[in-house]
C-alpha angles and dihedrals in degrees: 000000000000138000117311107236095174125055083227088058089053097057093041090052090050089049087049102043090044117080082044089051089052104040087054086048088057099045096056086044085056094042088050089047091051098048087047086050093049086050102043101037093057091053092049089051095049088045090047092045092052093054095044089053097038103241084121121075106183135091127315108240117208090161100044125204108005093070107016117096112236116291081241096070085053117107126219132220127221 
């Protein structure tokens, strides 16, 4: 890839660049989404398994997290 010399080369170059530009910018949006995933879904598991076990006293939270206080004003049980 060298240098455009020509306007026409320019926008050649960009047509060319830019399915490449876009499929690397969605993988790094899917590999984001999937760190966030590995570090949200663990934490939704533990909190399900404590109420459904009963260690966690605080509100049950059917429209999390709109309405629900932080995990971290709960109180647990032992």
């Amino acid at each position: 890839m060298g240098v455009p010399r020509r306007a026409g080369d320019a926008s050649e170059l960009r047509k060319t660049l830019k399915p490449l530009m876009e499929k690397r910018r969605r993988a790094r949006i899917n590999e984001s989404l999937n760190q966030l995933k590995g570090l949200i879904l663990p934490l939704i598991g533990k909190d399900r398994l404590q109420r459904a076990t009963g260690k966690v006293t605080g509100p049950a939270c059917p429209a999390w997290p709109a309405s629900c206080p932080p995990a971290a004003c709960w109180t647990a049980t032992s």
